[in-house]
N, C-alpha and C positions, 0 to 999 in steps of 0.2 A: 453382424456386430450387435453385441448387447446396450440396448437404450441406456443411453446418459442422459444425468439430470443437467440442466442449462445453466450455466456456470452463475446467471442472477436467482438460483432457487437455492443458497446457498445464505447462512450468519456463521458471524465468524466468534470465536471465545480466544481466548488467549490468559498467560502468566504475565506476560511482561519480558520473557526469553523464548516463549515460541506461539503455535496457534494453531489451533483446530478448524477445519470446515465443518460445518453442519447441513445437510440436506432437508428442505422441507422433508424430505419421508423417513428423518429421523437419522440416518447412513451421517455416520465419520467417513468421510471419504479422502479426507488429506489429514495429515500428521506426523510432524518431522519432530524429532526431539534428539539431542537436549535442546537445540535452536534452532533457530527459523529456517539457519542453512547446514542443517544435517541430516545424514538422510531419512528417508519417510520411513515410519511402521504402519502408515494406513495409507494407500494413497490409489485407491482406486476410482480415482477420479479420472487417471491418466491410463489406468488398463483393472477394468472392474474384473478378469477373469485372474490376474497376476497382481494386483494391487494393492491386496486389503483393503480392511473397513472393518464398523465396528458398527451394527444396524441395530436399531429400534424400533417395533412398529406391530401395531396392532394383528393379531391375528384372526380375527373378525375381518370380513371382507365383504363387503367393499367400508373403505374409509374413506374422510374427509378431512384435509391437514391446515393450519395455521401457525401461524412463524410469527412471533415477535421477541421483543427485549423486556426484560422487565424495566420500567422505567432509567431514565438516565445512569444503566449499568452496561457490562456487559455479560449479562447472566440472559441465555436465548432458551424461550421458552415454545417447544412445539407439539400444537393440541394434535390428538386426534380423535373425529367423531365416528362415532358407528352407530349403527342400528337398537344396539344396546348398554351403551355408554359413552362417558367418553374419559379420556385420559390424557397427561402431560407427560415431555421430558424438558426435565429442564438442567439444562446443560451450562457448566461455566467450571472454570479455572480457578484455583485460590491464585494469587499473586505470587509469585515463587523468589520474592528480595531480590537486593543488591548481590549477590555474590554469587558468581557462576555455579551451577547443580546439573547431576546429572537425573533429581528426582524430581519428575514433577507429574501433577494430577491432573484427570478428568473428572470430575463429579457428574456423575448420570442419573437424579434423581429422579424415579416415574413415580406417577399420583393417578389415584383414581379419582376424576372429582362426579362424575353421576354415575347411576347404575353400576355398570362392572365391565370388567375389560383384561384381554388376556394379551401379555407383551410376546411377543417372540425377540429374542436375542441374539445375535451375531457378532460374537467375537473373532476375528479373523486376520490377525497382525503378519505383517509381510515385511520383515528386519531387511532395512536397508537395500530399499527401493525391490525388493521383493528376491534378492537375491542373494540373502542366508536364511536356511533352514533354521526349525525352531521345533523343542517337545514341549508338549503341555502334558501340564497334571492338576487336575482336581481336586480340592479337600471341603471338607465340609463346609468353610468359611470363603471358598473362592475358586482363585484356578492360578498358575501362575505359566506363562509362555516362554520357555527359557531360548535363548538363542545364544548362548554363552558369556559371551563378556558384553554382555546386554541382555535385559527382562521387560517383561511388561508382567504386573502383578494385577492382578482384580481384587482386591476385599469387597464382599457384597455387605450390601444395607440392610441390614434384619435387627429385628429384636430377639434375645438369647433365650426368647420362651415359644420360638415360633414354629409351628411344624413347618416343616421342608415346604414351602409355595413351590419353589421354581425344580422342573424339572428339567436334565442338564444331561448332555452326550458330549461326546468328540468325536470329529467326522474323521477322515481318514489324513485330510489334507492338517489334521491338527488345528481346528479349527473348532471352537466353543458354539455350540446350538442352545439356546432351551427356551422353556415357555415360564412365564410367571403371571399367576392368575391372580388380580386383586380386584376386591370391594369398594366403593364408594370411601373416602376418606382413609385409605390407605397408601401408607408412603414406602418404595423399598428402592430397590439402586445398585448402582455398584461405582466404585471408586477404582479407576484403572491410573497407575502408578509406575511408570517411569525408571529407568535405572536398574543396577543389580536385583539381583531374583531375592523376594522376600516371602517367608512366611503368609499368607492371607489373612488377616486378620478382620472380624467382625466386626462393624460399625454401626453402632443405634444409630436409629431414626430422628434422634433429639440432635445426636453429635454432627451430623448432616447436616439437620438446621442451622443450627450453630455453624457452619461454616457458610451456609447460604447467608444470613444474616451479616457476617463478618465482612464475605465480597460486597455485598449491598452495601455496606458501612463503607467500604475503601473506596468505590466508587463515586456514592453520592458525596462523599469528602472530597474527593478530588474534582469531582463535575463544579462544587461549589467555588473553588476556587477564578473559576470564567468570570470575566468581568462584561462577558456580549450581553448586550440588554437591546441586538437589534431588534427588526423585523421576522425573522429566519432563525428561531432559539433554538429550535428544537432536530432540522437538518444541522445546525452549526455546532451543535453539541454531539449527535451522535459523529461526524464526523474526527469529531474532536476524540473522544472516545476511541474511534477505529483507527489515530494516527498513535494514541496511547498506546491500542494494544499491538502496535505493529514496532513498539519503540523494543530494545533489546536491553534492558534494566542498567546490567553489570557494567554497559557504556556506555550509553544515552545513544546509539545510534539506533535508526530509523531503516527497517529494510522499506523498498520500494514495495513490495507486495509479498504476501508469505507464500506465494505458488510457483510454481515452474512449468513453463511446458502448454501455459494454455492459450489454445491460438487466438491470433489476432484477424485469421479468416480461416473457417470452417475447412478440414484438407488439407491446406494448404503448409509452408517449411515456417512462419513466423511465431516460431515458438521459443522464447527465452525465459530464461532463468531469471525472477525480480528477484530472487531471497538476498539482496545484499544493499550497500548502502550505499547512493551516489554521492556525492560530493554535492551539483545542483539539486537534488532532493533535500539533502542536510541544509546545504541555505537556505531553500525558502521555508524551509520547515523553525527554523528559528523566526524569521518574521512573520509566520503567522501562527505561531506560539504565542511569539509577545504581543499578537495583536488581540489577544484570547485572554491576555494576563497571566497564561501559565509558564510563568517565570522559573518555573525547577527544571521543570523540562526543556525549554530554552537553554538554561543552562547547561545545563546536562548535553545535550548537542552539540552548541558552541564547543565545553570541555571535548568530545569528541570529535569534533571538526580541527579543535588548536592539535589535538593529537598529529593527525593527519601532514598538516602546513609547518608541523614545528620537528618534522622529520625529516634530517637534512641527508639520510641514506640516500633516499630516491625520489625521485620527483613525484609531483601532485599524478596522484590517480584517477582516475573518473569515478571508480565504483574502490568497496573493498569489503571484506565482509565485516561482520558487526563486530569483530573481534579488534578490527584493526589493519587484519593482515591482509594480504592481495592474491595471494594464489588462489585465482580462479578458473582455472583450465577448464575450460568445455571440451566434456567429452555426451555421446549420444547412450540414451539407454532402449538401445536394439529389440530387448526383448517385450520393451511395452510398444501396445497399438497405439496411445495416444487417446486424447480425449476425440471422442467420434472420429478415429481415425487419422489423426493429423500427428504426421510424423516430418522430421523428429521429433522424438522428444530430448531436450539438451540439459542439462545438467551443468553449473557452472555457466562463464559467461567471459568469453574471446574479444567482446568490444571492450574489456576492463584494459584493453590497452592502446586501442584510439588515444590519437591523439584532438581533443575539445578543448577549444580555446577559450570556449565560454565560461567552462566552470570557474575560472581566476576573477571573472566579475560579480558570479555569482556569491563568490566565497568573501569576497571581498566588503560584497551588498551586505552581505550577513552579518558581517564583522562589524560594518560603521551600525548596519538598525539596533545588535545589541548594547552596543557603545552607545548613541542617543539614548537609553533604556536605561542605562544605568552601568551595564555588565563590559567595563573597563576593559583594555586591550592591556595583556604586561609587558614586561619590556623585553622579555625573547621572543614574545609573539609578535611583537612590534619587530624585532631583527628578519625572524622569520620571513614577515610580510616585505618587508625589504628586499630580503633573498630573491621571494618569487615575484617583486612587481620587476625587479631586474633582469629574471630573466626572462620576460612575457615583454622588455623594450627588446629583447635579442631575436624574440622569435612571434612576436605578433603576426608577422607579418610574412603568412606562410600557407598555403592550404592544408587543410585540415580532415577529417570524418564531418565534425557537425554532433548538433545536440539530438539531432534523429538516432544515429549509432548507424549510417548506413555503410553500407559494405561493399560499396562500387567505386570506391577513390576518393581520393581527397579532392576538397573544391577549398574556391573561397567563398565560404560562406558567409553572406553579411552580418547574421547572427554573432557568428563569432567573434567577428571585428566589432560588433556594437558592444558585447561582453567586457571585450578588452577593451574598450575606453572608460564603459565602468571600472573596472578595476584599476587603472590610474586615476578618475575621478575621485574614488571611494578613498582612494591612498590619500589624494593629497589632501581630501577633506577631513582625514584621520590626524594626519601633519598638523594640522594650519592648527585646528581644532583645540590637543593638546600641544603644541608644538615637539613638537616628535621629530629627532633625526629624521635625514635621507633626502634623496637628490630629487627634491620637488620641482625643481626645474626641467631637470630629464623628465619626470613621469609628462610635467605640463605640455611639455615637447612633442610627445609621444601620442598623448591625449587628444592634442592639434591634429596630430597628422591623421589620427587615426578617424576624426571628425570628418576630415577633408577628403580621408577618401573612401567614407560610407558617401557621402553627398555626390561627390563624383562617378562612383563606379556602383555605387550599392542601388542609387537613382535610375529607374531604367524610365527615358521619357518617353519615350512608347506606350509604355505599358502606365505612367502618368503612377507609381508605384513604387515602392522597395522591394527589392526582388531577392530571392531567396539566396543565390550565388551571383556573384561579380560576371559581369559578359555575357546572362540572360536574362532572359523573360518569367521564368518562374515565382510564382508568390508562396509563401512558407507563413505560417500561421506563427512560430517562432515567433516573428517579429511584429505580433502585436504588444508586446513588451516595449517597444520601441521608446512611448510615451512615458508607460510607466515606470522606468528606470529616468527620467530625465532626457532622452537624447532629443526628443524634440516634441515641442509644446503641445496638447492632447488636443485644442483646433487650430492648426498650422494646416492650409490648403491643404501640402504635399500629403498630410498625412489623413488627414480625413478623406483626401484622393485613394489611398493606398488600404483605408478602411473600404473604401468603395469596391474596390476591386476584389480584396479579399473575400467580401459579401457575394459578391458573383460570380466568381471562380473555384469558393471552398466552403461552402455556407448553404446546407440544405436544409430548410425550414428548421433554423438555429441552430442544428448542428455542423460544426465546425473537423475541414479534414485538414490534419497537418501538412501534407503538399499534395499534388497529383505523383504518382509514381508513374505514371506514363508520360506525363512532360518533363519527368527528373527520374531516370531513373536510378533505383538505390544497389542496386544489384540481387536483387531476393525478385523470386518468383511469385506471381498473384499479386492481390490488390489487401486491402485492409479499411477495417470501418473510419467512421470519424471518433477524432480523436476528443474525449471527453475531456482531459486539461485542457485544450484549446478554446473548446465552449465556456469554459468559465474565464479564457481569458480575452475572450470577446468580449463577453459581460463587462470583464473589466474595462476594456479598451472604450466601449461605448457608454458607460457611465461617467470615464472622465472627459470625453468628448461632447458630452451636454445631450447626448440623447438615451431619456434615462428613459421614456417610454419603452423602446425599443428595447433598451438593456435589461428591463425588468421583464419583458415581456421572455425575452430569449431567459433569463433566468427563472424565469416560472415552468418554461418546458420543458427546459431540462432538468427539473426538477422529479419531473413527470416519469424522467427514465431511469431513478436509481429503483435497485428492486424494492421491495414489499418491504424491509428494515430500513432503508436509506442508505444503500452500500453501493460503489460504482466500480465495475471493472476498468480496464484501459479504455476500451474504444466501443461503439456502438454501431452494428449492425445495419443493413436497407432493412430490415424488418425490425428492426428495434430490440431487438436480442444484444445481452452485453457479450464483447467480446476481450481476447486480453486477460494477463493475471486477475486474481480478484481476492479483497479488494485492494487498488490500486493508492498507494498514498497520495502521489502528485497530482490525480483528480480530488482527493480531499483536502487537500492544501488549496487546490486551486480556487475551490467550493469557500473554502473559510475566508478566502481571499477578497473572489468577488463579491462576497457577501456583505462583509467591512466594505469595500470601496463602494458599495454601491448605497447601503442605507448610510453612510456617508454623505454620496451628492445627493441622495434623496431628501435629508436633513437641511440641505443648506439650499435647496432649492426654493424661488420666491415661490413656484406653484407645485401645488397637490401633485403628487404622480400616485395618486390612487392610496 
């Protein structure tokens, strides 16, 4: 099997409607266009011999490589050194607007900044997950890769007085080779382009700038907009940044992660499709928007989330894609090996039809934190929410999947029942609030019982705990939320009891694993790391619990494991390798989360916590 890079050796770039991987050694190795969830032109990430990719990299050997951002953007600059120079690429997205396109750009700008340095180039596009063929043709200003009712176009970066630098074949597979030899202060590139098959056209070195300068411009505009003045500026911003560029423009929705397929244990079948938008992801991502002060984008979600709740065709979905719509059929793609091996690889996504109880509190949370903000509920969204708190009194009270997505039967999961009594909570404080129809008696009704029987049945006294499903012994990491939703006070015995447990049962030197799968099992073969949203919402749980030592301590370590940019897959490895989509939004929400609550009680704390 051909060596892959390790899914944290990877910056991501993005428009605002899709996104690029970037490999420290230079390799495009995923790229889905027009959006996040359509299929790949690069994506050899997932099978490098059938994949595509689009490589950069010195040809001077041996090299030495370096990855970063240029400051508060997301423009990813990656050195390499050798023996007799060294050189950059520096890679980023112009913004691609509001309005759906099917054109959008990579800018690939290389610089020589000492002595001298020769690029080797790899253009190598694989239309729609590697399974339509494609001609390419050469012109003096470029190349273009036709696959028919879709192109990728290259204009290269020259000045129109330049003899020929780069020399340039096509391999037999239709594949772009060449070499470009440049000087100390020389800039050249290429601009690969999206959509129907164009012309190549040549692009000064100046017009380039000019574009690099412009993303800079749009970025540090928007970065300015943050009103965090914590502890943690600088992970809380690029965060912030990587939830921007995973946002999908034309709707304001949020996919969970722009990857497919990469596993969540080495081998093993836990490979799914994030490119699309949860419902729970969409909530918390409004509250830790507005906890950031970027209110456009709050907005813009919310507007995307009222879409969703104020469709009275069909019921709330878990997931949908950024468009709006639900057809997410999982099917496998047979013909890729998978990252190191790990098959399937799936496509689409089959738990978009679980049934999650949770998500009606989360949607609901979302609703009242923007409402407090300022960002007003209307009055069909007001009917709307009626609708579904009515019919979540009909069927609260039901086993379910669960916020995992497992796929070994419905339980009762306590989660979900704590969910659901947020979202009559959330109702009725929406009611009381502006006085707003609807049957706040029933929700209040509902709210009770559902109090009465987390305390009864979700309480396992054995285990001196809150336990993951009703009538056992299991702890779920889920319900460190417990608190911070309101359901009960954050030093309450019981629940600092159930903090205790979960420390010892799911908590390896601060990493946090969402359940045991062998004391619960989910129906999926193998096991999986700990889960990085959970660590942050440890953090949170023991910063409002009064032990902020501890909580600052667990968030300084985990600090420790996002990669060399500040980017977190889903879950993390016994060796500390990330594992999981990448990067993952709901660890960066969680990250912005615990960050707020925590230099929060550290503020209000009578003593120093460091």
């Amino acid at each position: 099997m051909t060596r892959y890079p390790a899914i944290a050796d990877h910056g991501l770039i993005g428009d605002l409607h899709t996104a690029a991987l970037v490999s420290t050694d230079g390799t495009i190795d995923w790229f889905c266009c027009p959006r996040f969830d359509s299929p790949s032109v690069f994506g050899s990430l997932l099978d490098q011999q059938r994949g595509g990719h689009c490589r950069i990299r010195p040809a001077q050997r041996p090299f030495r490589t370096q990855q970063m951002y240029f400051p508060d953007t997301a423009i990813l600059i990656t050195r390499f050194m050798t023996d007799i120079g060294t050189g950059e690429v520096i890679d980023f997205m112009p913004p691609a607007g509001r309005d759906s396109t099917e054109t959008h750009r990579i800018v690939r700008m290389l610089r020589c900044v000492r002595g001298r340095i020769t690029f080797e180039i790899d253009v190598a596009p694989r239309f729609d997950y590697g399974r339509r063929s494609h001609a390419t043709q050469i012109t003096p200003d470029g190349a273009v890769f036709d696959a028919g009712d879709t192109a990728l176009t290259l204009h290269a970066v020259r000045e129109p007085e330049d003899p020929r630098l780069a020399q340039v074949q096509i391999s037999e597979d239709n594949a772009l080779h060449g070499l470009l030899p440049l000087r100390a202060g020389q800039v050249r590139g290429f601009v690969l382009e999206s959509g129907v098959a164009r012309r190549p056209q040549p692009i000064r070195v100046a017009e380039v700038e000019r574009m690099f300068d412009d993303v800079v411009r749009f970025w540090h505009t928007w970065v300015s907009h943050s009103t965090y003045r914590g502890r943690w500026r600088e992970i809380v911003h690029r965060s912030a940044i990587t939830l921007k560029l995973l946002t999908y423009a034309p709707t304001g929705a949020i996919v969970a992660a722009p990857t497919a397929g990469l596993p969540e244990q080495l081998g093993g079948e836990r490979n799914w499709d994030y490119r699309y938008t949860w419902i729970r992801d969409a909530s918390f991502s409004v509250s830790a928007l507005l906890g950031l002060g970027f209110t456009v984008e709050a907005t813009d979600y919310a507007t995307w989330l009222r879409g969703r709740y104020q469709n009275k065709d069909s019921r709330l979905e878990i997931m949908y894609r950024v468009d709006g719509s639900a057809d997410l059929k999982e099917e496998t793609l047979a013909h890729w090996e998978g990252y190191r091996g790990s098959r399937p690889v799936r496509i689409g996504n089959d738990a978009s039809g679980q049934l999650q109880l949770d998500i009606y509190g989360e949607l609901l949370d979302s609703i009242d934190a923007a409402d407090r903000r300022g960002l007003r509920i209307g009055h069909q969204g007001w009917q709307r929410v009626t609708e579904l708190l009515d019919w979540l009194v009909d069927n609260w009270d039901q086993p379910e999947e669960g916020i995992w997505e497992t796929r070994g039967g419905r339980a009762d999961f306590t989660y979900g029942r704590l969910m659901s009594w947020v979202a009559f909570d959330r109702g009725i404080r929406l009611a009381e609030r502006h006085s707003l129809p609807g049957p706040i008696d029933s929700w209040r009704e509902q709210r009770n019982r559902i109090d009465e029987q987390i305390w009864d049945r979700g309480w396992n006294e054995h285990r001196h705990a809150f336990v993951q499903r009703y009538d056992s012994e299991v702890l779920d990491a889920a319900l460190l939320r417990m608190a911070q939703v309101g359901f009960i006070a954050p030093r309450d015995p019981m629940w600092l009891s159930t903090l205790s447990g979960i420390r010892r049962e799911l908590v390896t030197d601060s990493l946090v694993h969402r359940y045991d799968p062998s004391a619960s099992p989910d129906g999926l073969a193998g096991s999986e790391g700990t889960f990085s949203l959970c660590t942050f919402d440890y953090v949170n749980a023991l910063a409002r619990a009064g032990n902020l030592i501890q909580a600052r301590v667990v968030f300084e370590k985990m600090l420790t494991y996002a990669n060399h940019l500040g980017l977190y897959a889903e879950e993390i490895a016994l060796t500390g390798e990330q594992l999981g989509n990448f990067p993952q939004a709901f660890t960066h929400l969680s990250l912005i989360d615990a960050a707020l609550t925590l230099d929060r009680a550290m503020d209000a704390s009578p003593q120093p916590v460091g």
